[in-house]
C-alpha positions in Angstrom: -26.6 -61.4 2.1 -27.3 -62.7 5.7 -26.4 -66.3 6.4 -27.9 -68.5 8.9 -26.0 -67.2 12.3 -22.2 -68.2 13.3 -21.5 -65.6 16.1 -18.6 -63.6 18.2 -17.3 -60.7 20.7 -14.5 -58.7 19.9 -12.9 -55.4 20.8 -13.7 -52.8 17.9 -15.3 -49.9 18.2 -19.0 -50.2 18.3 -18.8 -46.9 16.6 -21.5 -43.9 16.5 -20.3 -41.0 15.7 -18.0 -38.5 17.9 -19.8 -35.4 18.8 -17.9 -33.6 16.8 -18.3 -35.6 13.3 -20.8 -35.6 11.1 -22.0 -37.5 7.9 -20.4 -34.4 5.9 -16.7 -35.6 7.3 -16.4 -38.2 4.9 -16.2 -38.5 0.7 -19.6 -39.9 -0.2 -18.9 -40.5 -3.9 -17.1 -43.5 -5.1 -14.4 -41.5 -6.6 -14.2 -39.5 -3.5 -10.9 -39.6 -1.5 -10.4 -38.5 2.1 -10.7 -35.3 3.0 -7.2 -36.0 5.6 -3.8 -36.0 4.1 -1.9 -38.5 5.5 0.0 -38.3 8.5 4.2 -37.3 7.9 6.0 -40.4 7.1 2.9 -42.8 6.9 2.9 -45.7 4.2 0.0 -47.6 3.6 1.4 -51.3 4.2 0.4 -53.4 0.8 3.0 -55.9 1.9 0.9 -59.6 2.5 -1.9 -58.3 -0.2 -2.0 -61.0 -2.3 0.1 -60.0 -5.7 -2.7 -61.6 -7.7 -6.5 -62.8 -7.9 -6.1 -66.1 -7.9 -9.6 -67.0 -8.6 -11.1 -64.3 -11.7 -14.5 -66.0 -10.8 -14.6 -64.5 -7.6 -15.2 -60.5 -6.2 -12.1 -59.4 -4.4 -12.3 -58.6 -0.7 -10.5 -56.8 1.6 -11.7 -56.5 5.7 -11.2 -54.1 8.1 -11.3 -54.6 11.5 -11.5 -51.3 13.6 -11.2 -50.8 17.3 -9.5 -49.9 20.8 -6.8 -53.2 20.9 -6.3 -52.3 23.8 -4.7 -54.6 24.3 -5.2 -57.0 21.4 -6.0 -60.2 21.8 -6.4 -63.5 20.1 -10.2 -63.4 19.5 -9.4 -59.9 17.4 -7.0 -62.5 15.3 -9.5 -65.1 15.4 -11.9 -63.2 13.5 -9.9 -63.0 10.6 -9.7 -66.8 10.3 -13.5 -67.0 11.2 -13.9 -64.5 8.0 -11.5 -66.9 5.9 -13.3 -70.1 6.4 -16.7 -68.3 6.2 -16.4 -66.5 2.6 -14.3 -69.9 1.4 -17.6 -72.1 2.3 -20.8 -69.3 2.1 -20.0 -66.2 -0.6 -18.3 -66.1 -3.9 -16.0 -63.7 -2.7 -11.9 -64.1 -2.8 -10.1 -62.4 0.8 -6.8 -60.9 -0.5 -6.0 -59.3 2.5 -7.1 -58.1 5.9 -6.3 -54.8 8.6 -6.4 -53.5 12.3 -7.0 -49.9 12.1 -6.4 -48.8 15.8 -8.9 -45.6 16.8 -6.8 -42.9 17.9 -6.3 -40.9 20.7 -9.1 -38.7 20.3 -11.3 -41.1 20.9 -10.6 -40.5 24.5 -11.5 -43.9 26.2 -10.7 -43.9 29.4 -8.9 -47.8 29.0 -6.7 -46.7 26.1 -3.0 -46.5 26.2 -1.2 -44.3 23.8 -1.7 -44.6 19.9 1.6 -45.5 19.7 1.9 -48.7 21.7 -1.6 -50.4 20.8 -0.4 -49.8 16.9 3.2 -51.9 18.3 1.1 -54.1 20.0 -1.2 -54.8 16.5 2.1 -55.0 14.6 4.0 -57.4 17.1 0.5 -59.3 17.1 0.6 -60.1 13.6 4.2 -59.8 12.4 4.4 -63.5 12.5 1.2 -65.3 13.4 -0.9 -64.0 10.5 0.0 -64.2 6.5 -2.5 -62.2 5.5 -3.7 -59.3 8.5 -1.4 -56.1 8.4 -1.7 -53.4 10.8 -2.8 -49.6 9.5 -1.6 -46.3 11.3 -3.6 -44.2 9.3 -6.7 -43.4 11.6 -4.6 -43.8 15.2 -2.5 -41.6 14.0 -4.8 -38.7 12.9 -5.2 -35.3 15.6 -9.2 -35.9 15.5 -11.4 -38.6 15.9 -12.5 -40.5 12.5 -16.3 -41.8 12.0 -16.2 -45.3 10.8 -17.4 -44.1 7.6 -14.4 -42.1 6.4 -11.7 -45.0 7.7 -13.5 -47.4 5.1 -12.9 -44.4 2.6 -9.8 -44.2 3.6 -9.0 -48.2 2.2 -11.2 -47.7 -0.5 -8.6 -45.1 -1.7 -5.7 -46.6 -1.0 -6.5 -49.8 -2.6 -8.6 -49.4 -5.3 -7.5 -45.6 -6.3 -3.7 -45.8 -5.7 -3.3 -49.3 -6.2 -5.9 -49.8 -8.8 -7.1 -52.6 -7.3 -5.6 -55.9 -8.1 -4.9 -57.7 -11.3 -6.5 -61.1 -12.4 -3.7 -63.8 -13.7 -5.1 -62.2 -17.3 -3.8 -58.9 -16.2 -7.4 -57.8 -15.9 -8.0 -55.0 -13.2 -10.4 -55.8 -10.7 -12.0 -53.1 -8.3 -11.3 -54.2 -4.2 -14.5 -54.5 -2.2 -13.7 -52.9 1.3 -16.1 -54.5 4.7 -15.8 -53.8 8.1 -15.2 -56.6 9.9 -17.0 -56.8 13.7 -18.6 -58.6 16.4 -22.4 -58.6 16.9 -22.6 -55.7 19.4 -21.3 -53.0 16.7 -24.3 -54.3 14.9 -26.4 -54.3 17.6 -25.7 -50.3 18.2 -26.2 -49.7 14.5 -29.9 -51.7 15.0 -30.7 -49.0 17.6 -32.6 -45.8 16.9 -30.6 -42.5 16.9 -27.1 -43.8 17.6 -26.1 -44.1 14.0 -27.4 -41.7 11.2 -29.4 -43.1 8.3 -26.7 -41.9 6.0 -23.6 -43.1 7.6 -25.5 -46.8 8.2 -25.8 -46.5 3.9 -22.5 -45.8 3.5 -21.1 -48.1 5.5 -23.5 -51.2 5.4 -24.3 -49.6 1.2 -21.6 -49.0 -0.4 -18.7 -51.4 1.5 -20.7 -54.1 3.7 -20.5 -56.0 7.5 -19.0 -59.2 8.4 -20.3 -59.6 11.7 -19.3 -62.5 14.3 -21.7 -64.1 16.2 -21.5 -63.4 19.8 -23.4 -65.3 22.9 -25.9 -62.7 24.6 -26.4 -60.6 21.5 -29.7 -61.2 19.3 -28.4 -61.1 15.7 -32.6 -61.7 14.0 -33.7 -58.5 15.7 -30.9 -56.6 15.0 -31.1 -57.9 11.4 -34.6 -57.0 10.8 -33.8 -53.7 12.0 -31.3 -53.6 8.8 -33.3 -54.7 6.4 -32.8 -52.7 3.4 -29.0 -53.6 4.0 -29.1 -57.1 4.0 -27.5 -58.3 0.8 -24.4 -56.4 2.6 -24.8 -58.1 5.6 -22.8 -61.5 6.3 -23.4 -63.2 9.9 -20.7 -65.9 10.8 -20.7 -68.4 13.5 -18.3 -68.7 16.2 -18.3 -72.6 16.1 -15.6 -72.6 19.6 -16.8 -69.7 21.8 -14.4 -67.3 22.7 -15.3 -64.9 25.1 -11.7 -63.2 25.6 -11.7 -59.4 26.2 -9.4 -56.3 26.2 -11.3 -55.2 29.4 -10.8 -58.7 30.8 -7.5 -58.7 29.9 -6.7 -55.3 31.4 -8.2 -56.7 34.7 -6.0 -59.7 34.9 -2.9 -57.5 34.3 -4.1 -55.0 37.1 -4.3 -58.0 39.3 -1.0 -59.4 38.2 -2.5 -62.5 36.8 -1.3 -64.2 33.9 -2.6 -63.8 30.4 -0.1 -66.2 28.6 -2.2 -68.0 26.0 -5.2 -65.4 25.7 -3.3 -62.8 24.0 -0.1 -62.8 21.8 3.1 -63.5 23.3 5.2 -60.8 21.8 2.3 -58.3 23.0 2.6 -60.0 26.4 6.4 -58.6 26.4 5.6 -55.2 24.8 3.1 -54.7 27.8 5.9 -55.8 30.1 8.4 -53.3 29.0 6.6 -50.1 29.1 4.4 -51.2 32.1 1.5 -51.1 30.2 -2.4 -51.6 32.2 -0.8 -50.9 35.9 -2.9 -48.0 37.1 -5.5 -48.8 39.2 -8.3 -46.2 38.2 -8.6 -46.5 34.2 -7.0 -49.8 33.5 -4.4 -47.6 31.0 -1.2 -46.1 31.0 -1.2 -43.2 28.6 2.0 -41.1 29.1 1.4 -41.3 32.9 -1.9 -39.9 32.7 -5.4 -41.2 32.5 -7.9 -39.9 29.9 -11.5 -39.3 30.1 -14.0 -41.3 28.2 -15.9 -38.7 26.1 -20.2 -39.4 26.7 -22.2 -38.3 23.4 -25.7 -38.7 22.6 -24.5 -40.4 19.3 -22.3 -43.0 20.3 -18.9 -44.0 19.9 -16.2 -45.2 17.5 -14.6 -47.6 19.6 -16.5 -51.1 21.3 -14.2 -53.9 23.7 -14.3 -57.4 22.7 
């Protein structure tokens, strides 16, 4: 259900689809899993779920932030706490938990670092500034790029197939709604004609839902009317203190060797420092000395900057 605008930017993919995906990647049935096994050695962190629903009166909800984080930065946190106060205040829903879900490498953005670092970054980002956002390796760490579509699968399965769910104080089970969690340029791309197909905008904004920050510049109505048959799913949230922090800005500063103390985490401020991290001057990214290219598609991409 839309709520009177509360908006934000952010640095998740505004994601199309890859050229090479296509609505038949993904499980489209409820009881469908992913189609990708996961990668060797991969656990699906479940440790700051919370045990229990604390409130049986309430739908259980778990968001998903995808993007580049490259580098991450406090707004990508902020959106979290945005989402928190939000669903405490405007929907009967409970948040037991929340995740980063860097793209991978296949996405081939020309300001990504490696997989591996922006997954360390998310983790050193939130190892002790969040009790509740956990960082997921599953889609950075897959060989091909993965729609939207089938990394909200992905934590459908893992929570609510795997894990069952969660359990009331009654010991009731309780199925896990999964929503993406965004600024208001992802859904201004899924507003515009022929970047996302009909069926992956009903899978995504059907079956799972959109919490979307507000963000200055971006018209949220006309992008909304756009969704109509979606709405219910829909949830737009004020940023009340504007925050206009960005990876691409942040990248910039670092290029120039000016500081970025107090705009982005400082434990990712010393990962950056000890690998070297953003000190190229024709991509803005380090990525195992070399620079990738950003893939163009008709169709979009996976992966927006905030």
């Amino acid at each position: 259900m839309s709520s009177q605008p509360i908006v934000l930017e952010h640095d998740t993919p505004s994601q199309p689809q890859s050229p090479s995906s296509s609505s038949s990647d993904y499980a489209t049935n409820d009881s469908s899993t992913p189609s990708l096994s996961p990668p060797e050695g991969y656990t699906f962190p479940t440790h700051k779920l919370k045990p229990y629903l604390e409130d049986s009166t309430k739908e259980p909800l778990v968001l998903v932030a995808c993007g580049s984080f490259s580098p991450i930065t406090f707004l990508h946190l902020r959106m979290f706490e945005i989402a928190r106060d939000f669903v405490r205040l405007n929907a009967n829903y409970e948040i037991i938990g929340g995740y980063l879900s860097p793209v991978s490498d296949a996405y081939k953005k020309s300001s990504l670092v490696g997989a591996h670092h922006r997954i360390k970054m998310c983790e050193a980002a939130v190892s002790s500034a969040s009790d509740a956002i956990m960082t997921d390796s599953w889609e950075a760490s897959q060989k091909e790029y993965q729609p939207t579509a089938q990394v909200l699968d992905h934590f459908d399965h893992e929570i609510n197939e795997v894990r069952g769910g969660i359990e009331t104080y009654c010991g009731e089970r309780r199925h896990v709604r999964i929503a993406l969690l965004a600024g208001a340029d992802l859904m201004q791309t899924m507003s515009t004609p022929g970047v996302w197909s009909d069926k992956d905008l009903d899978h995504i904004l059907g079956k799972y839902g959109l919490f979307i920050v507000e963000r200055a510049g971006t018209d949220t109505d006309e992008a909304l009317a756009s969704l109509r048959q979606w709405e219910d799913n829909i949830y737009v949230m004020p940023q009340l203190v504007h925050n206009d922090i960005s990876s691409t800005k942040i990248r910039l500063f670092l290029k120039r060797e000016m500081s970025v103390r107090y705009l982005i985490p400082s434990e990712v401020i010393d990962y950056i420092e000890a690998h070297g991290l953003y000190q190229d001057d024709g991509t803005g990214s380090v990525h195992e000395g070399k620079g990738k290219e950003e893939v163009q598609t008709s169709s979009g991409s996976h992966s927006s900057e905030v």
